[in-house]
C-alpha positions in Angstrom: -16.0 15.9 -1.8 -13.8 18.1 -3.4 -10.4 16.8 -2.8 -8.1 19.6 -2.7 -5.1 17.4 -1.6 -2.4 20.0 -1.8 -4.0 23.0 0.0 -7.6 21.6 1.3 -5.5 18.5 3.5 -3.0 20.5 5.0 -6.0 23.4 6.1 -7.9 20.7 7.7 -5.0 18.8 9.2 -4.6 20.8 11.9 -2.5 19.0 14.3 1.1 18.1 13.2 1.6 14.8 14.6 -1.6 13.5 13.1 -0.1 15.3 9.5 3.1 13.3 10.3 1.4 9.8 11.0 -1.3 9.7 7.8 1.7 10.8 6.2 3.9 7.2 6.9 0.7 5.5 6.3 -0.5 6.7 3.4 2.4 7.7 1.5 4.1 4.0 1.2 5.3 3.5 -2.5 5.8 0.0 -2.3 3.6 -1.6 -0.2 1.4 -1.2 3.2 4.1 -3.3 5.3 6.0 -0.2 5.9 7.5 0.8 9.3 4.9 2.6 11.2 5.4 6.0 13.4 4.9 3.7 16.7 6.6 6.4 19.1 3.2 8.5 18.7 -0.5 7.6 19.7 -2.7 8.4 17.0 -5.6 8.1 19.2 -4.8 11.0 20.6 -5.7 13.1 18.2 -9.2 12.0 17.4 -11.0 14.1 19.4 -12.9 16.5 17.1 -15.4 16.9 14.6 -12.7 18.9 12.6 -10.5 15.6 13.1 -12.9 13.5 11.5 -12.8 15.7 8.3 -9.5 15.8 8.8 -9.5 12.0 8.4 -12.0 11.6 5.2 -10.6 14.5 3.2 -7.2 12.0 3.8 -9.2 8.9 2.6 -11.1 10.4 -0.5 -7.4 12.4 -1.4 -5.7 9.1 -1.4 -8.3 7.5 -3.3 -8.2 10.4 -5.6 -4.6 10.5 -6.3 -4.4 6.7 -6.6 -7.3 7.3 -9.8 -6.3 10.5 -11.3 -2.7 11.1 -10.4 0.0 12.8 -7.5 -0.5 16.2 -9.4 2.4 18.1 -11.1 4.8 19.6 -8.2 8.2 18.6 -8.7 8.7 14.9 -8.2 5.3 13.8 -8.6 4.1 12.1 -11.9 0.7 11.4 -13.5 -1.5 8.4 -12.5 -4.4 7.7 -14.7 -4.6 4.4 -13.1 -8.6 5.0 -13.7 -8.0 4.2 -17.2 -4.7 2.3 -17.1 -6.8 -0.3 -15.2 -10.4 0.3 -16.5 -9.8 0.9 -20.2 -6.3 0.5 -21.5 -5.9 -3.2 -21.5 -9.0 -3.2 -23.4 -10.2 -2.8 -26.9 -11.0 0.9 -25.7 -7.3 2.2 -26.2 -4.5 1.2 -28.0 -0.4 2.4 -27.6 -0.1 5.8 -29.4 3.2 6.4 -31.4 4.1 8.1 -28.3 4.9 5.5 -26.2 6.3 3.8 -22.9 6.7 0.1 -22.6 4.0 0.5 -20.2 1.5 1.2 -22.4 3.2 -1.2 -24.9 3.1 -4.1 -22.3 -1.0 -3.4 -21.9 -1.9 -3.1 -25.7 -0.2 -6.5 -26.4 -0.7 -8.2 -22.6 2.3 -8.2 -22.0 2.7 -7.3 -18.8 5.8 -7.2 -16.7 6.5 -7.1 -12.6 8.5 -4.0 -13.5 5.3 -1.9 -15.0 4.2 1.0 -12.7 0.8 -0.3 -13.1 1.4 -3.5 -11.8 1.5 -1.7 -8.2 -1.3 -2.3 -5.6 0.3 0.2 -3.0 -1.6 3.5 -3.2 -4.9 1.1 -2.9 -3.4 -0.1 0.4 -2.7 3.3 1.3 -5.9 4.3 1.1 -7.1 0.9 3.2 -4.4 2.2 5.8 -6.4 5.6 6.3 -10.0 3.9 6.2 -8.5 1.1 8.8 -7.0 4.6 11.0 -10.4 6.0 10.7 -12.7 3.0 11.6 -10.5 2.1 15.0 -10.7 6.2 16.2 -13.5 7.6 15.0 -16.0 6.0 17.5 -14.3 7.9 20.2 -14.5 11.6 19.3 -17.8 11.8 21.0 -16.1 11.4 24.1 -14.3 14.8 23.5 -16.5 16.7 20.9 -20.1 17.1 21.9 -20.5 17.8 17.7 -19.8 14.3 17.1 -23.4 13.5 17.2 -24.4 9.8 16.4 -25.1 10.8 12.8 -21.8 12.8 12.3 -20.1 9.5 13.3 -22.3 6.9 11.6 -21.7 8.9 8.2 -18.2 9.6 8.7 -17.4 5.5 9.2 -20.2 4.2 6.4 -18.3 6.7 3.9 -14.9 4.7 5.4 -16.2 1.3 4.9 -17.4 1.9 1.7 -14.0 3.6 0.7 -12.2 0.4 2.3 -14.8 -2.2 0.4 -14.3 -0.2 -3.2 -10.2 -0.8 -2.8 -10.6 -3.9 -2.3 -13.2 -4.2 -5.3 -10.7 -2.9 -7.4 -7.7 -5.1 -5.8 -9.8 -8.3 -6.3 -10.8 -7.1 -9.7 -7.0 -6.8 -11.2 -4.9 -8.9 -8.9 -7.4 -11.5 -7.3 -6.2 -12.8 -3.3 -4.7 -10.0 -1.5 -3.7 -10.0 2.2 -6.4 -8.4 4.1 -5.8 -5.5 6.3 -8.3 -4.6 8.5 -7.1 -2.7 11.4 -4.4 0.1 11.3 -1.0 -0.9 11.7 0.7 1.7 14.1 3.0 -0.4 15.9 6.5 -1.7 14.8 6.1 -5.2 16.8 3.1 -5.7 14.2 4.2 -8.5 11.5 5.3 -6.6 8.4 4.0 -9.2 6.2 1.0 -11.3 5.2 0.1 -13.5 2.8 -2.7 -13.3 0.0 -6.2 -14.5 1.2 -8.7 -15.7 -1.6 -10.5 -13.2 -4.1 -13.9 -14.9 -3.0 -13.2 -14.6 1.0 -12.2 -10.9 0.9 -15.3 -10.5 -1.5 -17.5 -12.6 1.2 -16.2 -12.0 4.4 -14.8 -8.1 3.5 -16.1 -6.2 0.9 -20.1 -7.1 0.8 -20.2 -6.6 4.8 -18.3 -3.3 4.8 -20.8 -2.2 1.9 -23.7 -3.6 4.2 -22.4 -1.9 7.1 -21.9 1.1 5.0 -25.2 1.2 3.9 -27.1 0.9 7.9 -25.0 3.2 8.8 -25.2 6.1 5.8 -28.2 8.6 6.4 -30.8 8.0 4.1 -33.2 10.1 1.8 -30.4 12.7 1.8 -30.1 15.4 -1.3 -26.0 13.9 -1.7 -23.2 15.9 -3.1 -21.5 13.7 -5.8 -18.1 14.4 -4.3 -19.0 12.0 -1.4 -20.0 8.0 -1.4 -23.4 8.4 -0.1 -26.6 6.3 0.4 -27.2 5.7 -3.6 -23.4 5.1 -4.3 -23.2 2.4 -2.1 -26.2 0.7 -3.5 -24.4 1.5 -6.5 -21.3 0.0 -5.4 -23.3 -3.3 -3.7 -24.8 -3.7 -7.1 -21.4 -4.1 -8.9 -19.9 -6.2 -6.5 -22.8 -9.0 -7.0 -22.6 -8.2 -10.5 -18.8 -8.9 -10.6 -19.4 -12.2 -7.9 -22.3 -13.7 -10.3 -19.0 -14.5 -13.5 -16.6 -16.0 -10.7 -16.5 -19.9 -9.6 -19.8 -20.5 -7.2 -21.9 -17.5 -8.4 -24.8 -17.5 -10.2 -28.4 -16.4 -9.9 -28.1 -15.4 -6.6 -26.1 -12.9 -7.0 -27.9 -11.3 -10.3 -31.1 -10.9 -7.7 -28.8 -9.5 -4.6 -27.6 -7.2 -7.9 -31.0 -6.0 -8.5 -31.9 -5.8 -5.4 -29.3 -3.4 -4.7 -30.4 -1.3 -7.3 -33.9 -1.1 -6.7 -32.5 0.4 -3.1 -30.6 2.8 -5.2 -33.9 4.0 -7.2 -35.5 5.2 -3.9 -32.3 7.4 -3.0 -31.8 10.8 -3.8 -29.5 12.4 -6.5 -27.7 15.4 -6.3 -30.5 17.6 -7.5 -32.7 16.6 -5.2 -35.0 14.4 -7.2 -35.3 10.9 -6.6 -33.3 8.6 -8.7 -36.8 6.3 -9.6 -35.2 4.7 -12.2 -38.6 4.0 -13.7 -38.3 5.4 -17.6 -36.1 7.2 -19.8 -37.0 10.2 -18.2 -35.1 10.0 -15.2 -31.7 10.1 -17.3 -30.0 12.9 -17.8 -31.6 14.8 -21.1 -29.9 14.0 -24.7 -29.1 17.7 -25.2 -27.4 18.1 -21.7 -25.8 14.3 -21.6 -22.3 15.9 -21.3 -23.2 17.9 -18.3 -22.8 14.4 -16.1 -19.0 14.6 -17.2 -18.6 18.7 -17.0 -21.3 19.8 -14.4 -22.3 16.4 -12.7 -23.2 18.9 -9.2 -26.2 20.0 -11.4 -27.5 17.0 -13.5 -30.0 14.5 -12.1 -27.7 11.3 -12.9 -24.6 11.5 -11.3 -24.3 9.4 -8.2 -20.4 9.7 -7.8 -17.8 11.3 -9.2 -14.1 12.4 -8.5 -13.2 16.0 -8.5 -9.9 16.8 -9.6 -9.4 20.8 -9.2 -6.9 21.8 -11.5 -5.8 25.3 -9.2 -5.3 23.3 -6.4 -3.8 20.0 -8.0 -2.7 20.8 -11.1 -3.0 18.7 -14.4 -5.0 15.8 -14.2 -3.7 14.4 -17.1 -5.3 11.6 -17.7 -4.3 9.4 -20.5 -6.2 10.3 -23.2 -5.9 13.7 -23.5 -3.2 14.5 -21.3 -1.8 17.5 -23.1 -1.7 19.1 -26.1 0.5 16.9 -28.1 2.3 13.2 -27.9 0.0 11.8 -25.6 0.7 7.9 -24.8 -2.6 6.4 -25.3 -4.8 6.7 -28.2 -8.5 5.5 -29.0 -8.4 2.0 -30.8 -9.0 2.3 -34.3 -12.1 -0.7 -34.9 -14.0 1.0 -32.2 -13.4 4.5 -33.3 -14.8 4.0 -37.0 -17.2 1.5 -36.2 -18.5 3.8 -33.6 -18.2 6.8 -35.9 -19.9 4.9 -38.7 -23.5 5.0 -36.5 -24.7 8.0 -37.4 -27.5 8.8 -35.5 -25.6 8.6 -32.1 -25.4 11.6 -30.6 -22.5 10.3 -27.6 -19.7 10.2 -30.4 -19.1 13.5 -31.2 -19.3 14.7 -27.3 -17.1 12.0 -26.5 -14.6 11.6 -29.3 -12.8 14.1 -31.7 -14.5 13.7 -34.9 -12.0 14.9 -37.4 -9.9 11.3 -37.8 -9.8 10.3 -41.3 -7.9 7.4 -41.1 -8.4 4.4 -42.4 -8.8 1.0 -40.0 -6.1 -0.8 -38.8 -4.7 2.7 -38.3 -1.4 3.3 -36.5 -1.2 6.9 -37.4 -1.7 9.2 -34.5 -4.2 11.2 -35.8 -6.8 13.2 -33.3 -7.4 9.5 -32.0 -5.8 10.5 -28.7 -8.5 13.4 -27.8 -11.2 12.5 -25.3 -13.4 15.4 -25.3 -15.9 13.4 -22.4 -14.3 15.5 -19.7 -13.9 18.6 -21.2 -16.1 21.5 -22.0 -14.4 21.4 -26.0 -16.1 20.1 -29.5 -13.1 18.9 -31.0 -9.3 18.3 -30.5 -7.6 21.7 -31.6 -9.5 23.0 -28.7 -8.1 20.9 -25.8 -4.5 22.4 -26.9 -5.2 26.5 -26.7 -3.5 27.9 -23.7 -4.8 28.8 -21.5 -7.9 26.3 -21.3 -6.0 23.8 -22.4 -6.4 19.9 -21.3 -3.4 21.1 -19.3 -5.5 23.7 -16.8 -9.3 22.2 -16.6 -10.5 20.4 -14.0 -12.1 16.7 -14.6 -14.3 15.0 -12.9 -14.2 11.4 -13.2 -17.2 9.1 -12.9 -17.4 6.5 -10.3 -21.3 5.4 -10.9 -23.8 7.1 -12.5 -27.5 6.2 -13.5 -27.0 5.6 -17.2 -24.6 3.0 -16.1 -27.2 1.5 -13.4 -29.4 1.1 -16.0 -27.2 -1.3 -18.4 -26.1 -3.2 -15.2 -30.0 -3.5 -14.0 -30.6 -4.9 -17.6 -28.0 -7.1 -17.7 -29.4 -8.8 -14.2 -32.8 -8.7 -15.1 -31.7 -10.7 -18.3 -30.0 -13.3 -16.4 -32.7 -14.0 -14.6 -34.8 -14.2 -17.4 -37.1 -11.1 -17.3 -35.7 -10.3 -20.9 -38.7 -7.9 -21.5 -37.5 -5.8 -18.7 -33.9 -5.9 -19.7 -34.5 -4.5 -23.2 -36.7 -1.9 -22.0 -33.9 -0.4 -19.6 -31.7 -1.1 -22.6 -33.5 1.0 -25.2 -33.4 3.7 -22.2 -30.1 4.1 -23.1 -30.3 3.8 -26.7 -33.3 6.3 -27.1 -31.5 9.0 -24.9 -28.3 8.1 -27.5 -30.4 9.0 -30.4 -30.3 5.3 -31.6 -33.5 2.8 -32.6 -33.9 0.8 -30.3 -33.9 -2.7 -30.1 -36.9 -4.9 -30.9 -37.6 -8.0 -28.7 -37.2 -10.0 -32.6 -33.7 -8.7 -32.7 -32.5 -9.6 -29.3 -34.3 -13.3 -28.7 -31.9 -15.2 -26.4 -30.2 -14.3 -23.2 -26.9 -14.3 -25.1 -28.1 -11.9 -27.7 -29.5 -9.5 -25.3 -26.1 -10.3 -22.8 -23.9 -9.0 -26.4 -26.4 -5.9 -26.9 -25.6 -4.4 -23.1 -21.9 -5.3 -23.5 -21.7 -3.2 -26.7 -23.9 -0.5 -25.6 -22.0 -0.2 -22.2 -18.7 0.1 -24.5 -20.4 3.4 -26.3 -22.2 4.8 -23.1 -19.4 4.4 -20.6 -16.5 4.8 -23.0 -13.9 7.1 -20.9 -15.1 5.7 -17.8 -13.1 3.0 -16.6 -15.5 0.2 -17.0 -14.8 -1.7 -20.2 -12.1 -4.2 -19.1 -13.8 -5.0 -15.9 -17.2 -5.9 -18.1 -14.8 -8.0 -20.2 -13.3 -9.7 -17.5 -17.0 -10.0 -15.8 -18.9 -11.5 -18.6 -16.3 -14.0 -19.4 -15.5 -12.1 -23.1 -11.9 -11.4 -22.7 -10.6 -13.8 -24.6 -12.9 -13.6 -27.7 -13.2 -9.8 -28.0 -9.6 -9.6 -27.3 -7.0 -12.1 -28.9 -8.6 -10.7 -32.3 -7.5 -7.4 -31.3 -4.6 -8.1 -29.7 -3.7 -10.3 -33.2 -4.8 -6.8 -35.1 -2.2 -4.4 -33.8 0.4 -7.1 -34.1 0.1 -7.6 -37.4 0.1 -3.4 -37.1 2.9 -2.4 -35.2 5.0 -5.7 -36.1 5.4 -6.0 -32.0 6.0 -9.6 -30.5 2.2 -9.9 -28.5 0.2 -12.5 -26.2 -3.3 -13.5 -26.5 -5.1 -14.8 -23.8 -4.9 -18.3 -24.9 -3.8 -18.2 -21.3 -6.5 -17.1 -18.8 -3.9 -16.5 -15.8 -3.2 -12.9 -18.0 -6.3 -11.6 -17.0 -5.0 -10.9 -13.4 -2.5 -8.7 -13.4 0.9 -9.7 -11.9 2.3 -8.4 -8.4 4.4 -5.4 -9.0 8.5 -6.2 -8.0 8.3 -3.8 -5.3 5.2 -5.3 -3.7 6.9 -8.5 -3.8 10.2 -7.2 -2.2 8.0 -5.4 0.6 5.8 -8.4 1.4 7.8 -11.8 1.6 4.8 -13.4 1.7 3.4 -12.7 -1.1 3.4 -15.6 -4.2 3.2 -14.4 -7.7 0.3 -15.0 -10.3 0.5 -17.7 -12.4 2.3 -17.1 -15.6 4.3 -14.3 -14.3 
C-alpha cells in the first residue's frame, strides 16, 4: 500500500466521526490505556467497502509512521524507529559526533526510561486500529453488497497479520506486554493491564493471528509489495519460529515449523508475477539490478514487503543514516565499515555504503560514514546533499522481508536441523549473487561454523534493514559480538559504557510515560 498518511487518510476517511474516533485511538503518545471517544458507536460507520479501506490505509499509516517517522509538518518529529530498534543498538551503527543522548544511551547500552525509543505506544496504536478493524469489519456485508467474502477475508488476514507483526516487534524489544485484543471504545473498560509473558503472546497471539492470516489471505495472487499478502505472511510465520527456536522451550521444532513456512512462501507469487520458487540463485534479484529491491522493489522479482514512504505526500523520511545533508546523528560503525570495504570482490558495498571514508579504525571522525546510499538512487555521499534530490525530498522504501533475506533464514533452519548441505547451498546463493566465492563445505564443517557464516553474511546482505540486532538477540551472540564493541568505542569516545555482562539489557526498558499510563505495568529487570 502506498501510505499516503497526510493526504491519502483524510480522502479515504470519509465520514467525520469515524476520522474523529481512529484519531483518539491511534494517536495516544503514551500508551493505549487512553480515554476512548465512548459517546460515539464506531460500528456505525462500517458499512462500506470504502470503509474498509478506510480502515487498512489507517492500520498500514500507523504502522508506517511508527517505522519511518510522523513526517515534517510543524510539531511532528522523525521516527526511524526501523533502525533505532533494528540496527542502532547493534554493531551496525555507532553515535556520530552529532549526537543526542539517545543515540548515546544505545551505542553504549545505556539505556534510560526517559529515551524516546524506549516507547511501545505507536505499536499499540497500530493494535488499537487492527483490534477496531477485526470487531467491524465482518459486518459491512450486511450494508455493502461489494463486501464480497473475499473483500472481507483479505481486508481482516492483512489486520491479523498487521496485529501479529506489532506484537513480534513488542516481544522482540520489551518481552511480556499486556495483550489487547478487542478495541477499547468504552470508558467503563479498565484503563490498565498488566504484562502477559513473551512466550504466551507468541503462542496464544501472534502464531494464530499469522495462521488465521494466512487461511484467510487469497492465494496465488500477483501481490503489490505495499500490502502483507499471502508470501509475507509466510514470510512473517517463518521469523516468528525462527525467533521462538533461541528462547526457553524452543528447539527443533520450531526450525522445521520455520521451514515449513518458507517452503509455503516459495509457491506464492511475487510482485512481478513469477513465482517465488526459491529453488537456485536464479530466482534472486540479478547482481547488476540488486539495488532495484531498495529503489524500484514494484518491479524486481524479490521483494515480498516493503514500506512506502512518499516524500510529496509525507515529507522527509529521514531515516537515521542519511537523514540530511549534514550532522546526521548516527553513523556506520567503523570495524564493520573497513572490514566490509576491505572484501573487494563484493559488489553490495559500494551500493550500500559511501565509499570515499579514508579513515582509519577505531575512527570517531565523522567522515561520509553517516551516508546510506541503500535507499537512494545516488553512488556516493555528495550526491544525497544536492538540492533538490536531496536525502531530504526522495522517497524510501523500507524492507519488511524480501527473498535474499528468506534465503539466509531458510539456511540457517536447514542447518539446525542438520541438512548442512542444503544450508550452504542457499548460503552461497547469496554470496554468488554478491560477487563473493563461495563457501566450500571444508570451510564451514560444524553447525556452529556454518551458524557464524549466515550471521555474517546476513550483516552484509541486510545491512540497512533492520534486522541485525534481532539476529543478535536471536542466535544468542549479543553478548560476544557486542561487549567488544561496546569496550571499543569506550576506549574511543572516553564515555562511561555497559556491556552485557548483564543479559536483562537486552530487553529494552518500559518508557516513563508507558509506566505512568499503565499502573500495571512492572519494569524490566535492571532498569
Amino acid at each position: 500500500m502506498i501510505f499516503k498518511k497526510k493526504k491519502m487518510m483524510k480522502k479515504l476517511i470519509g465520514i467525520t466521526a469515524f476520522i474523529a474516533v481512529i484519531t483518539i485511538i491511534s494517536s495516544c503518545k503514551k500508551d493505549v490505556t487512553e480515554t476512548p471517544l465512548s459517546s460515539i458507536a464506531v460500528s456505525t460507520y462500517f458499512k462500506s467497502v470504502k470503509d474498509i479501506t478506510a480502515s487498512l490505509a489507517g492500520i498500514y499509516g500507523s504502522f508506517q509512521e511508527e517505522m519511518t517517522g510522523a513526517g515534517t509538518s510543524k510539531d511532528e518529529g522523525y521516527g526511524g524507529r526501523y533502525h533505532y530498534w533494528g540496527e542502532c543498538r547493534s554493531d551496525d551503527f555507532d553515535r556520530s559526533q552529532y549526537v543526542s543522548n539517545n543515540e548515546t544511551e544505545l551505542a553504549f547500552n545505556a539505556l534510560t526510561i526517559n529515551n524516546a525509543e524506549t516507547d511501545w505506544s505507536g505499536l499499540y496504536r497500530t493494535i488499537a486500529d487492527a483490534n477496531l478493524a477485526i470487531q467491524y469489519i465482518p459486518q459491512v456485508p450486511k450494508y455493502d453488497p461489494l463486501a464480497t467474502p473475499l473483500v472481507v477475508n483479505n481486508a481482516l488476514a492483512q489486520c491479523y497479520a498487521l496485529r501479529a507483526e506489532s506484537y513480534f516487534y513488542i516481544v522482540r524489544l520489551w518481552g511480556a506486554a499486556p495483550m489487547w485484543t478487542t478495541p477499547y471504545l468504552d470508558a467503563t473498560q479498565p484503563v490498565a493491564k498488566p504484562r502477559t509473558a513473551a512466550a504466551k503472546l507468541i503462542d496464544s497471539l501472534i502464531i494464530p493471528d499469522l495462521q488465521k492470516a494466512y487461511s484467510l489471505i487469497q492465494k496465488n495472487q500477483t501481490p503489490t509489495v505495499w500490502y502483507v499478502g499471502e508470501g509475507a505472511i509466510c514470510a512473517i510465520l517463518a521469523d516468528v519460529y525462527m525467533w521462538r527456536a533461541g528462547q526457553p522451550g524452543g528447539g527443533q521444532s520450531d526450525y522445521q515449523n520455520a521451514i515449513a513456512w518458507t517452503q509455503k512462501l516459495f509457491l506464492a507469487k511475487g510482485p512481478t508475477g513469477a513465482v517465488y520458487a526459491g529453488a537456485t540463485g536464479a530466482n534472486l534479484e540479478t547482481t547488476a539490478n540488486w539495488k532495484n529491491l531498495f529503489i524500484a522493489p514494484t518491479g524486481s522479482i524479490e521483494p515480498i514487503w516493503s514500506i512506502h514512504w512518499d516524500n510529496t505526500v509525507n515529507g522527509c523520511a529521514c531515516i537515521p543514516v542519511s537523514v540530511g545533508t549534514s550532522n546526521n546523528p548516527v553513523k556506520v560503525d567503523s570495524a564493520v565499515y573497513f572490514n566490509w570495504k576491505a572484501i573487494k570482490a563484493d559488489t553490495r558495498f559500494a551500493k550500500t555504503l559511501d565509499t570515499t571514508v579514508v579513515a582509519s579504525v577505531p575512527s570517531t571522525s565523522l567522515g561520509h560514514q553517516d551516508k546510506l546510499l541503500k535507499y537512494y538512487n545516488a553512488t556516493n555521499g555528495s550526491q544525497l546533499s544536492k538540492a533538490p534530490a536531496s536525502a531530504l525530498t526522495w522517497n524510501v522504501y523500507l524492507v519488511m522481508y524480501r527473498l535474499g533475506d528468506v534465503y539466509l533464514t531458510y539456511a540457517e533452519a536447514l542447518n539446525q536441523t542438520g541438512d548442512m548441505t542444503n544450508a550452504l547451498k542457499y548460503l552461497n546463493y547469496i554470496r554468488v549473487r554478491a560477487g563473493v566465492p563461495a563457501y566450500t563445505a571444508a570451510q564451514l564443517p560444524t553447525i556452529s561454523t556454518m551458524q557464524d557464516a549466515i550471521l555474517q553474511e546476513r550483516q552484509y546482505e541486510l545491512f540497512g534493514e533492520g534486522k541485525r540486532w534481532f539476529d543478535l538477540v536471536r542466535t544468542n551472540h549479543v553478548q560476544t559480538i557486542m561487549d567488544p564493541v561496546v569496550s571499543r568505542r569506550q576506549k574511543s569516545y572516553g564515555t562511561a559504557q555497559t556491556g552485557f555482562a548483564d543479559l536483562n539489557k537486552v530487553l529494552w526498558p518500559l518508557s516513563q510515560y508507558v509506566l505512568n499510563a499503565n499502573t500495571l505495568l512492572t519494569q524490566n529487570p535492571s532498569y
